[in-house]
C-alpha positions as CSV (number, residue, x, y, z in Angstrom):
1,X,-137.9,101.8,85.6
2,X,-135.8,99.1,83.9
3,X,-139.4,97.5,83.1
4,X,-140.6,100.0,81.6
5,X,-137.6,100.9,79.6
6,X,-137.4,97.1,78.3
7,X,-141.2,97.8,77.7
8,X,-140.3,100.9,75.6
9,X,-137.5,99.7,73.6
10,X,-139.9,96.7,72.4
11,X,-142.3,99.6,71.7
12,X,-139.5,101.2,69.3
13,X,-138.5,98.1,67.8
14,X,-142.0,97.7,67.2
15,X,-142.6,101.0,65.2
16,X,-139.4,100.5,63.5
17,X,-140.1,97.0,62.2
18,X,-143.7,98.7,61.1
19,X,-142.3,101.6,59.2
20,X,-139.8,99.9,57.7
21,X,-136.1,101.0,59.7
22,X,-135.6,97.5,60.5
23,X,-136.2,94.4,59.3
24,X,-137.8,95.2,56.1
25,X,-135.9,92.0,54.8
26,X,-136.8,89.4,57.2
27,X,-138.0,87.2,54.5
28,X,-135.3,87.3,52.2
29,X,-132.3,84.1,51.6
30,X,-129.4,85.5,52.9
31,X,-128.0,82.1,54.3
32,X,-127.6,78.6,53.8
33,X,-130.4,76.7,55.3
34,X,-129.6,76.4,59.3
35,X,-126.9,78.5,59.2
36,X,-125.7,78.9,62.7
37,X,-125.1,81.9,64.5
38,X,-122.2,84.3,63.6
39,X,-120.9,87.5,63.9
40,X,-120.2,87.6,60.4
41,X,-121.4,84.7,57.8
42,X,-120.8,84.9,54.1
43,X,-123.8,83.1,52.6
44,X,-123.6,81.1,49.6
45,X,-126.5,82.3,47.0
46,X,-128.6,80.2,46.6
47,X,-129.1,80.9,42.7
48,X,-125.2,79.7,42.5
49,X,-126.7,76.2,43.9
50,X,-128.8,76.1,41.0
51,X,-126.8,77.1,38.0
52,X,-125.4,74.1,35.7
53,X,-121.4,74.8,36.0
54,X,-118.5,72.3,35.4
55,X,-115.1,72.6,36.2
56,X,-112.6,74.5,33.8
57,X,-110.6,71.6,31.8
58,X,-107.4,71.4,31.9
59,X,-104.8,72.6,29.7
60,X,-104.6,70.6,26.5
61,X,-105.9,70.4,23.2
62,X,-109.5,71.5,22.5
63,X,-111.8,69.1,21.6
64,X,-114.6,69.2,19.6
65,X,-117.6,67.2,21.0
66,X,-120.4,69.2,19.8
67,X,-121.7,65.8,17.7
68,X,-121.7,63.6,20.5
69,X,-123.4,66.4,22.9
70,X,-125.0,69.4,21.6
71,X,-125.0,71.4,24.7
72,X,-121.1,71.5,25.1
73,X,-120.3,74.7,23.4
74,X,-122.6,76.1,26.1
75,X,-120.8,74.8,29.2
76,X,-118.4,77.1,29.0
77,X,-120.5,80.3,29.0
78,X,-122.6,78.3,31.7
79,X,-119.5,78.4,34.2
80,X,-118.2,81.7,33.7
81,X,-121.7,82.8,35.0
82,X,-121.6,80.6,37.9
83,X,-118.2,81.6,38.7
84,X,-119.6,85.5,38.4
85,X,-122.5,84.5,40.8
86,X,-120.6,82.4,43.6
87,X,-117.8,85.4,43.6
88,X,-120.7,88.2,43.7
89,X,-122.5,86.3,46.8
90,X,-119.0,86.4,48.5
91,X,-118.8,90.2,48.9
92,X,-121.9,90.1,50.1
93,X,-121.5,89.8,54.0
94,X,-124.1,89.9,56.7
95,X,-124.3,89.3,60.4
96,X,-126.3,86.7,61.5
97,X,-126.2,87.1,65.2
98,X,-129.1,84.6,65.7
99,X,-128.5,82.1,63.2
100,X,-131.0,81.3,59.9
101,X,-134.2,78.9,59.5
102,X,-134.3,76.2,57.3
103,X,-135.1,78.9,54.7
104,X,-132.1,81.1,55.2
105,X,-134.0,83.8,56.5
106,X,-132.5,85.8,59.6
107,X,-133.9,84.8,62.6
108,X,-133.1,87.9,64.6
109,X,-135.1,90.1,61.5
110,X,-137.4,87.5,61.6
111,X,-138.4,87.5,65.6
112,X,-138.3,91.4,65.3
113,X,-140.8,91.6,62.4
114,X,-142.9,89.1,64.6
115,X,-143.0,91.0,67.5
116,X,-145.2,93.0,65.9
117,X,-147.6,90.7,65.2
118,X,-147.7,89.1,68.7
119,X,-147.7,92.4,70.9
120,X,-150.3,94.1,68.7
121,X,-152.4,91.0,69.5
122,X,-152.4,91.4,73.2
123,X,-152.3,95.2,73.3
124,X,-155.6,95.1,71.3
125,X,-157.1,92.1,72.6
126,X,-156.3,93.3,76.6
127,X,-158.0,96.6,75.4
128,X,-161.1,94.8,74.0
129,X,-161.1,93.0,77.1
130,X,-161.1,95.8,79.5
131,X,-163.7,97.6,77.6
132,X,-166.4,95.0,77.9
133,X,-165.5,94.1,81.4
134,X,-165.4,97.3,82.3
135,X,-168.5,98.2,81.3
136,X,-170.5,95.2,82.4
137,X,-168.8,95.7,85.6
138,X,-169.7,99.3,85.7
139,X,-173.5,98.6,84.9
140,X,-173.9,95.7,86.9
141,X,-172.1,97.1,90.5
142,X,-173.8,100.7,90.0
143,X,-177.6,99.5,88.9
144,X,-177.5,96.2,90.7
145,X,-180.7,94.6,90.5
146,X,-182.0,93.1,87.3
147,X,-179.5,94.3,85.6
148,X,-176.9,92.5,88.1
149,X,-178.7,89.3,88.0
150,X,-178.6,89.5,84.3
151,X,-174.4,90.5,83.9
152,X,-173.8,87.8,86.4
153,X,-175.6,84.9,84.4
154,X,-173.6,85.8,81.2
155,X,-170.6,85.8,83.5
156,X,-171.8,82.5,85.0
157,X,-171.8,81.4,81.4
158,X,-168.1,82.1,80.5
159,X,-166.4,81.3,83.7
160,X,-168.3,77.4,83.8
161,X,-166.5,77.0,80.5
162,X,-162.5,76.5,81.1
163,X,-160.8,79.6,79.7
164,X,-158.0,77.6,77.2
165,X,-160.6,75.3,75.9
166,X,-163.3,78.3,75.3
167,X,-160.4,79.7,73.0
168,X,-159.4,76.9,71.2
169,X,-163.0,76.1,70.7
170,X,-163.8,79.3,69.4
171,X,-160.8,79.6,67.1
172,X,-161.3,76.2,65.6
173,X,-165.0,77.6,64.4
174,X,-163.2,80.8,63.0
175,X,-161.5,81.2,60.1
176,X,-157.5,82.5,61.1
177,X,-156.5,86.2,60.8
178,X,-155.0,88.8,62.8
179,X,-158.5,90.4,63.4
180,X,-160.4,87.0,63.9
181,X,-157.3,86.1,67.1
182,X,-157.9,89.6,68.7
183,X,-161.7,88.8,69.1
184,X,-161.4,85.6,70.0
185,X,-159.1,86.6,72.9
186,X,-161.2,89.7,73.6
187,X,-164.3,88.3,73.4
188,X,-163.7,85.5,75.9
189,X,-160.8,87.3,78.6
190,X,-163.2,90.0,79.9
191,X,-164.8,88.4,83.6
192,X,-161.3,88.8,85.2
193,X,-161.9,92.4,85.1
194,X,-165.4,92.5,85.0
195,X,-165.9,91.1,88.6
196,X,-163.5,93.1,90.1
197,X,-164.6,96.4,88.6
198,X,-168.5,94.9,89.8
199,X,-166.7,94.8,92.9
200,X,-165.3,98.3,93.2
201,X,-168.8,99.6,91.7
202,X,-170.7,98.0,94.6
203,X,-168.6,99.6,97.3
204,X,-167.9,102.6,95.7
205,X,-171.4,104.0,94.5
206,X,-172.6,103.9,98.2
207,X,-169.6,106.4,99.3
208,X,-170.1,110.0,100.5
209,X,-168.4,111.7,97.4
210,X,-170.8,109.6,95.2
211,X,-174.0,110.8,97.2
212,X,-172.5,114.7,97.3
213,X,-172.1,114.2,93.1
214,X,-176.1,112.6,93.4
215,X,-177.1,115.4,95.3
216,X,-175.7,118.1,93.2
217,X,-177.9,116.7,90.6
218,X,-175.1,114.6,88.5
219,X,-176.2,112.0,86.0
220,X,-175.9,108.4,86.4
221,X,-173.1,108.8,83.4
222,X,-171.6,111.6,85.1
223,X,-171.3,109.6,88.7
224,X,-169.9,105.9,86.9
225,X,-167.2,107.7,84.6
226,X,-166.5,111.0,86.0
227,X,-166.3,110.2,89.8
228,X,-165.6,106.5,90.5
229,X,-164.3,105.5,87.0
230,X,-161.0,107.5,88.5
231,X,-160.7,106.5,91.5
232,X,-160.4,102.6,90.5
233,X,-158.7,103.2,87.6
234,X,-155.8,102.0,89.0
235,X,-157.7,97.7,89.1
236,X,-158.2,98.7,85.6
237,X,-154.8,99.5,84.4
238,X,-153.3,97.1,86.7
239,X,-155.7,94.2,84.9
240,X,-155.0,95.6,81.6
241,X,-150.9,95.0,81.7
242,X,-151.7,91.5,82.8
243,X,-154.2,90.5,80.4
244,X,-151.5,92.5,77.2
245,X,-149.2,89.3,78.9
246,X,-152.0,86.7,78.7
247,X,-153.0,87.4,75.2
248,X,-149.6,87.5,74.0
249,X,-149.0,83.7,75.4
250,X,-152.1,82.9,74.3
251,X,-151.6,83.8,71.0
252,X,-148.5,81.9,71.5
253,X,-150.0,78.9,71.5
254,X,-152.9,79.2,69.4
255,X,-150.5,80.0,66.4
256,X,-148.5,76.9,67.5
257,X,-151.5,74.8,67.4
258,X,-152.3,76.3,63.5
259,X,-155.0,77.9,65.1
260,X,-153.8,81.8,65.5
261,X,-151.6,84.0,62.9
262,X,-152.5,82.5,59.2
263,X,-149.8,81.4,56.6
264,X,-148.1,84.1,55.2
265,X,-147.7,86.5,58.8
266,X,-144.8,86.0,61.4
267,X,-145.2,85.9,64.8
268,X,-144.2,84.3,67.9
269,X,-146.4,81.9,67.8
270,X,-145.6,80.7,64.0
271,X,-142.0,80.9,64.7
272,X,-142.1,78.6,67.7
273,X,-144.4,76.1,65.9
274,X,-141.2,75.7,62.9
275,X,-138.9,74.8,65.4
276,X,-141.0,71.4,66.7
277,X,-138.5,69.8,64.2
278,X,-135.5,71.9,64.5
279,X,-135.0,71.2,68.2
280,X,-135.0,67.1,67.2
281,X,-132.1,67.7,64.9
282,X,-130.6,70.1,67.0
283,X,-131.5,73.6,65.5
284,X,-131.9,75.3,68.6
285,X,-131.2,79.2,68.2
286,X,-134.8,80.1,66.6
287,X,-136.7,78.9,69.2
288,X,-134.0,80.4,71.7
289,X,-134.5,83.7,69.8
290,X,-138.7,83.7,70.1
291,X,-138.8,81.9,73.3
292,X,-136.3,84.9,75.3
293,X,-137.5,87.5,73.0
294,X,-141.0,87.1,74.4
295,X,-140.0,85.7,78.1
296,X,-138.1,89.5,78.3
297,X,-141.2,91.5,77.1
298,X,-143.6,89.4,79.4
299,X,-141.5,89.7,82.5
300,X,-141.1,93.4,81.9
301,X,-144.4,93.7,82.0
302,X,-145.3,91.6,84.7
303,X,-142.8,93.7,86.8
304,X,-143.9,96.7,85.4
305,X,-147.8,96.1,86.4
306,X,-146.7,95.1,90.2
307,X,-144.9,98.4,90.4
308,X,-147.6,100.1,89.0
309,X,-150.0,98.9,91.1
310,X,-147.9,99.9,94.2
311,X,-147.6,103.1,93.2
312,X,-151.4,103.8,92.1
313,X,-153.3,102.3,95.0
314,X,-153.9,104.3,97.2
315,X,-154.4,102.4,100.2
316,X,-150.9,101.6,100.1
317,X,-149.8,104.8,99.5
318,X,-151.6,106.5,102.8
């Protein structure tokens, strides 16, 4: 139960980020560059960096010095706005509870808007996973025959190739996107699940309840998805909560390799690829922010598929 509410809450966040409750402003400057983490930090604007603004002269005599520098009676006007900016930027307080990247961007905002990015990429991927081995498992373990031998040499195929090479092979072919990183991992994560749903198909179409559904006169659709398709639908969702965790690390690393999320989207992966540097000069509380944030939601759901396979089989439950 506390997996799945962990689970859930990065579920919320997630819908949150998406529709705009939380950080909508992940990518704005509210810090200096590296700013560490705070309860409370009042960042200096960086427009105030950039303005031209000289101390106010003392008291004394004015002097005129507009023929040896033209832009003198300018400096004035030029430090009264500077002095408006810095004193605005001061009111403005925020809490930095994570710390800011070398852009002054809030890192907590930051992993939150990237969450969404890296979960939706395994919960899609897994699903597009599941579905192919699913169904090449289905067809293969029911028919058998030809169709077997022909499922298993396309199985033979992937598995002879090792699975983080096939990836990064495929992805450095691709062009990067967020659609392009779900196929790649879908495309090439599915013979986990297909031989163990072969596997249940095999055993399962020879069974009594199978041959009473045959004998009744049911299709060959109606006995794969309406009679065993339940009763090992428990493999299935068991496989599927492991492979959401797989994709997620591996879109991880492909984004840390440059090979995943493109310039201009957040994720985990991008975020842990910046702080290669950071950690050298000690700027440690971005990666600390990506690296828990996504070691919390991966053991929740590790967790959460072992229960869930305890409670769904049911030889253990007999």
């Amino acid at each position: 139960m506390i997996s799945l509410a962990i689970v859930a809450l990065f579920g919320l966040m997630m819908v949150a980020s998406r529709v705009g409750l939380i950080a909508t402003h992940w990518s704005d400057e509210v810090a200096d560059s590296y700013a560490p983490p705070s309860w409370q930090i009042t960042p200096t604007d960086v427009a105030a960096h950039r303005q031209v603004g000289l101390p106010r002269p003392e008291a004394g005599p004015p002097v005129d010095i507009s023929d040896i520098d033209p832009l003198a009676p300018y400096y004035k006007d030029w430090h009264d706005r500077t002095t408006l900016i810095a004193d605005d930027s001061t009111k403005r307080a925020t809490h930095l509870l994570l710390g800011a990247d070398k852009w002054g961007h809030d890192v907590l905002a930051k992993t939150i808007k990237g969450s969404e990015v890296s979960v939706s990429v395994g919960v899609l991927a897994a699903l597009l996973a599941v579905v192919i081995g699913t169904l090449l498992g289905a067809l293969a373990g029911y028919f058998g025959g030809m169709l077997n031998d022909l499922c298993e040499w396309f199985y033979s195929i992937f598995t002879s190739i090792p699975y983080i090479l096939l990836i990064l092979a495929v992805a450095a072919i691709f062009s990067r996107g967020f659609i392009t990183i779900v196929l790649i991992l879908g495309l090439t994560s599915w013979t986990g699940i297909y031989r163990l749903v072969r596997a249940e198909y095999l055993k399962h179409s020879e069974r009594a309840y199978v041959r009473a559904a045959e004998a009744f006169g049911a299709s060959h659709v109606s006995r794969m998805f309406k009679h065993i398709l339940p009763n090992i639908s428990h493999v299935i969702l068991v496989q599927y909560s492991r492979y959401v965790v797989d994709a997620i690390k591996a879109e991880v690393i492909l984004s840390a390799l440059s090979l995943g999320i493109p310039v201009g989207m957040v994720s985990w992966g991008t975020i842990l690829a910046e702080t290669q540097e950071e950690v050298v000069i000690g700027q440690w509380w971005q990666i600390i922010a990506a690296g828990s944030a996504m070691a919390i939601l991966v053991t929740a759901i590790s967790m959460l598929t072992d229960s869930l396979r305890d409670a769904l089989d049911p030889k253990l439950n007999e």
